[in-house]
C-alpha positions in Angstrom: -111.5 91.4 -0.2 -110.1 90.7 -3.8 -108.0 93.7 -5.8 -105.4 94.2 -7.6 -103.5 97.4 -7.8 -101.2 98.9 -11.0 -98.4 101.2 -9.8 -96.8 103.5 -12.8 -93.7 105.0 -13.5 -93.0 107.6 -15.9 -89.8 107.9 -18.0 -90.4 109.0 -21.8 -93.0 106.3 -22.7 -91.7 103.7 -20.6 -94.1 102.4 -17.5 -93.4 100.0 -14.8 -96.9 97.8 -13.9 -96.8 96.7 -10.5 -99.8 93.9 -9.9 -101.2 92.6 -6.7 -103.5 89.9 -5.9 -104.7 91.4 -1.8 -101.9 93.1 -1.2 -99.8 90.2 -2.2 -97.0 91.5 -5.2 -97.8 88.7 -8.1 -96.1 90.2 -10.7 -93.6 93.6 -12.3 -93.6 94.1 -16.0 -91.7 97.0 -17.8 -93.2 98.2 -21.0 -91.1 100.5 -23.2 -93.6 100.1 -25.9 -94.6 103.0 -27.9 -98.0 102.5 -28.1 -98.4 101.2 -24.6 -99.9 97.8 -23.0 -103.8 95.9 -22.6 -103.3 94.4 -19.4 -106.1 91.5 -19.5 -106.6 87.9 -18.4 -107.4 84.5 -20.0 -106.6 83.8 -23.5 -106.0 86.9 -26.2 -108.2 87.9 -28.3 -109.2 85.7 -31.0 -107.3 85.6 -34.7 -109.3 86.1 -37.7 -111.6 88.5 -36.0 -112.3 91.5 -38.0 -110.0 94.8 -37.2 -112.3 97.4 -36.6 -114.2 94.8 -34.5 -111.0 93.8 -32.8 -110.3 97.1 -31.8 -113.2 98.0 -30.4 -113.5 94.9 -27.7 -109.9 94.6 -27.0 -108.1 98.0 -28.0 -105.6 98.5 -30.4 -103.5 95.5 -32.1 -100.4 97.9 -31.5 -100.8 97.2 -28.2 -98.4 95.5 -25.9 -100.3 92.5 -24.2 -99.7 91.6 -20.6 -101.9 88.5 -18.9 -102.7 88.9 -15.1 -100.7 85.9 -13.8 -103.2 82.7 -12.5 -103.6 83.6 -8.3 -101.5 80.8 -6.1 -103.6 78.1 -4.5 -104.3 80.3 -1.2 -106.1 83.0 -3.5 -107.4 81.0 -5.6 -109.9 79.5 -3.1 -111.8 82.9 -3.1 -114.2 82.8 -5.4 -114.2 86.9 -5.8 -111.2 86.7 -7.2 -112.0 84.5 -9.8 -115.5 86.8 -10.6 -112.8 89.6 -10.7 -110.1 87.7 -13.1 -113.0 86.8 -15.2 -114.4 90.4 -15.7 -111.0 91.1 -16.7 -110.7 89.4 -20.2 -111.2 92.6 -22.4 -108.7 94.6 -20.3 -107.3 97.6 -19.1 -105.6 99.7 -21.8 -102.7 102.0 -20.3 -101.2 104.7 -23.0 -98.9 107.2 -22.2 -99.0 110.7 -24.5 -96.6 113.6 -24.0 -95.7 112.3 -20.6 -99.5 111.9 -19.2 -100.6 108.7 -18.4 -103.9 107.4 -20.3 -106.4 104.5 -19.2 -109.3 103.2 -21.2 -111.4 100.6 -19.0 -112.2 98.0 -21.5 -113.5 95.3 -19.3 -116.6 94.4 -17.0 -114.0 94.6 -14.1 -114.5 97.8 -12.3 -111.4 99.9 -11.7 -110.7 102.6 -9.4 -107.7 104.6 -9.6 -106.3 107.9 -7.0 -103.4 110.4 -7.0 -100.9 108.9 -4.8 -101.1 110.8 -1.3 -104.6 111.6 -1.4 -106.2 109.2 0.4 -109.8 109.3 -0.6 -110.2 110.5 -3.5 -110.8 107.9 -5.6 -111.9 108.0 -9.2 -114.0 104.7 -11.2 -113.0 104.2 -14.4 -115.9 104.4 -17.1 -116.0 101.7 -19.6 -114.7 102.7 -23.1 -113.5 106.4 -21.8 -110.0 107.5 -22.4 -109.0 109.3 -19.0 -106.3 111.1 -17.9 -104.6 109.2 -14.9 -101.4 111.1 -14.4 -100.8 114.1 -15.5 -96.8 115.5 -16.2 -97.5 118.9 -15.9 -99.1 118.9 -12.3 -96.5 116.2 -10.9 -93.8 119.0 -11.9 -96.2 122.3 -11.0 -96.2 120.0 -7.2 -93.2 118.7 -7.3 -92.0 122.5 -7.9 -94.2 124.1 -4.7 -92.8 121.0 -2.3 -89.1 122.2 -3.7 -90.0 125.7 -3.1 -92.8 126.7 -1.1 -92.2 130.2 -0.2 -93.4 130.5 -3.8 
């Protein structure tokens, strides 16, 4: 089985990606970027490409971009994971607005994504649809009731 996983943590607008190749940690990144990150693989999109066109494939320029590192020799030999790499190219766009966390499913790649703690309930990703990942308000609403829960 071939997947990769993203793990995030909120502070402000700052998020820590986490990325695994089959349960294998390949790579951290911290992004403190305002506008967020397109987390993609292969090259980045092309120059001289119109903007609005640009945009629209690969998400805004603004955009911090962070390549999926190349899989070591053992993962490599599964060809899955080079059909997954390769569906990756136009990316995953992770934004983060007034604390919530934000991902837009750019590429043919498809990407599930779960509260933490609740196994099973897992969520696909629709390409081109902003959705709501994480959500500020309900972390401190359960945080709050696990604090208190004579509430």
């Amino acid at each position: 089985m071939v997947s990769f996983f993203l793990l995030f943590f909120v502070v402000s607008t700052e998020i820590f990606v986490k990325v695994s190749y089959r349960s294998s940690p390949v790579a951290g990144m911290r992004v403190a970027h305002p506008q967020g990150c397109r987390i993609f693989y292969g090259a980045p999109p092309p120059h001289g490409m119109p903007m609005q066109t640009q945009e629209s494939l690969f998400g805004p320029r603004t955009l911090m971009q962070l390549s999926l590192p190349h899989p070591n020799e053992a993962q490599a030999l599964l060809p899955a994971m080079w059909e997954v790499l390769g569906a990756m190219h136009r990316g995953l766009v992770i934004e983060v607005r007034n604390n919530d966390i934000y991902a837009t499913r750019l590429c043919r790649a498809a990407i599930f994504w779960g509260p933490p703690g609740h196994d099973g309930l897992i969520n696909k990703l629709e390409r081109c649809k902003r959705t709501r990942v994480f959500s500020y308000q309900s972390f401190l609403q359960t945080y709050d009731s696990y604090q208190h829960p004579q509430r």
